[in-house]
C-alpha positions in Angstrom: 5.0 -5.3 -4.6 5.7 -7.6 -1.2 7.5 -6.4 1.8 7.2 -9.1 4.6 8.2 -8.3 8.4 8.4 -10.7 11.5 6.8 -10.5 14.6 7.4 -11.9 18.1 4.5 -11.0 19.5 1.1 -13.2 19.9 -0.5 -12.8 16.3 -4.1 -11.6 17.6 -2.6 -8.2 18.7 -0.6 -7.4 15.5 -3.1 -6.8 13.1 -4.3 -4.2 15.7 -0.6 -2.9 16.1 -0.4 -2.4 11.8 -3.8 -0.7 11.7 -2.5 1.8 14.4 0.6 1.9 12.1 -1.1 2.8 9.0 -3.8 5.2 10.5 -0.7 7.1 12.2 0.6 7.3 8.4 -2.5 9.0 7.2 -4.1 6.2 5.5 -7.9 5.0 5.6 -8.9 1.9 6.6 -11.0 0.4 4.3 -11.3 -3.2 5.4 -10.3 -4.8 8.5 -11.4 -8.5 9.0 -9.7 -9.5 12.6 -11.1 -13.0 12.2 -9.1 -13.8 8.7 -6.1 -11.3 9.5 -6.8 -9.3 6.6 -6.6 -5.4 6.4 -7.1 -3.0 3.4 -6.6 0.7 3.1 -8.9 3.2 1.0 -7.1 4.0 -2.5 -4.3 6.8 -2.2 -4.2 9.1 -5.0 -0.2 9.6 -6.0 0.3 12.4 -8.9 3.9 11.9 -10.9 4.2 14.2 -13.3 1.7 13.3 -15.9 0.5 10.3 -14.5 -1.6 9.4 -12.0 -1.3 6.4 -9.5 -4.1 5.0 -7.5 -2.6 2.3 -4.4 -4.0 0.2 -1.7 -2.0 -1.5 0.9 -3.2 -4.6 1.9 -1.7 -6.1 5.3 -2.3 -9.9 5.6 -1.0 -11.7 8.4 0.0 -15.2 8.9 3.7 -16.7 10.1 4.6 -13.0 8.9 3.4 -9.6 8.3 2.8 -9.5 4.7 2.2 -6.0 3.3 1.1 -6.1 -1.0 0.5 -2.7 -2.6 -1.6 -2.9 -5.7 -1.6 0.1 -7.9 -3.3 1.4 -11.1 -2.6 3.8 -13.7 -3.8 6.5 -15.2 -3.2 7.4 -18.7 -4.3 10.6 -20.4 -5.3 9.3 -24.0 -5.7 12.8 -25.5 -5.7 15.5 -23.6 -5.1 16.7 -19.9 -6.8 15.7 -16.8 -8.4 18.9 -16.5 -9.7 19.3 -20.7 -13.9 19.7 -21.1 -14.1 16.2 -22.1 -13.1 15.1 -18.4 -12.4 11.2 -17.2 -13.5 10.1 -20.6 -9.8 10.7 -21.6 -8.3 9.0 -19.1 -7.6 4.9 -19.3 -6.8 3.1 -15.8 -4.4 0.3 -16.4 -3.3 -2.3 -13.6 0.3 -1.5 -13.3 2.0 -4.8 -11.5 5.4 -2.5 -11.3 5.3 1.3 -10.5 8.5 2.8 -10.6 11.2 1.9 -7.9 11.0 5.9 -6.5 7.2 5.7 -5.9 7.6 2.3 -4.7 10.5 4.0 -1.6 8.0 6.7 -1.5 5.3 4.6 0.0 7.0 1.5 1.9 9.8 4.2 3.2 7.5 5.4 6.1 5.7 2.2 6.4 8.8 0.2 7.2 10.1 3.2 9.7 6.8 2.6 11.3 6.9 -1.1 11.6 10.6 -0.9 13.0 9.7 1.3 15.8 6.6 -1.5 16.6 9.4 -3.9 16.9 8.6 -5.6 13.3 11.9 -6.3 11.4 12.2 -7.2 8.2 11.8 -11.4 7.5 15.5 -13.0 6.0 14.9 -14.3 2.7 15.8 -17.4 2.5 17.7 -19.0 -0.8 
């Protein structure tokens, strides 16, 4: 999952400006590498009714502000998250597609965020 934004500001202080963003937001910052624009939040635990998905965001900047979100799964092979036998029932998969409604739930208040920095969404071009 991609999202990029553009920027019209000198590119040193906009990694600074999306940390800011995502701290406001509640998330962690895991890694921040100013040198090789690079920034990576903590993993967000998101519960959906049976399932569990675990998402970073990771804001790399270049011509453009690109934000990824990488999520895993969790799938409960037998029994319930909270059975005697524990994590040993539950499988994490890489899931390169979470459902469209999580996928608004987390970019919604990123991209609110970024438009009130003055970061607008890039034009794709076909």
């Amino acid at each position: 999952m991609l999202r990029e934004y553009q920027y019209e500001i000198p590119q040193s202080d906009v990694l600074d400006k999306c940390r800011a963003v995502l701290t406001k937001l509640d998330y962690e910052v895991d890694l921040y590498a100013s040198e090789s624009n690079v920034l990576i939040t903590k993993p967000v635990v998101l519960r959906r009714v049976l399932r569990r998905y675990n998402y970073v965001v990771y804001v790399q900047i270049s011509d453009r502000i690109e934000i990824h979100v990488a999520a895993e799964r969790s799938i409960f092979k037998r029994s319930s998250e909270s059975s005697i036998g524990g994590s040993g029932l539950i499988e994490k998969q890489p899931d390169p597609a979470i459902p469209y409604s999580l996928q608004k739930k987390i970019f919604s208040p990123i991209h609110r965020a970024l438009i009130t920095q003055k970061f607008y969404p890039a034009k794709i071009i076909k």
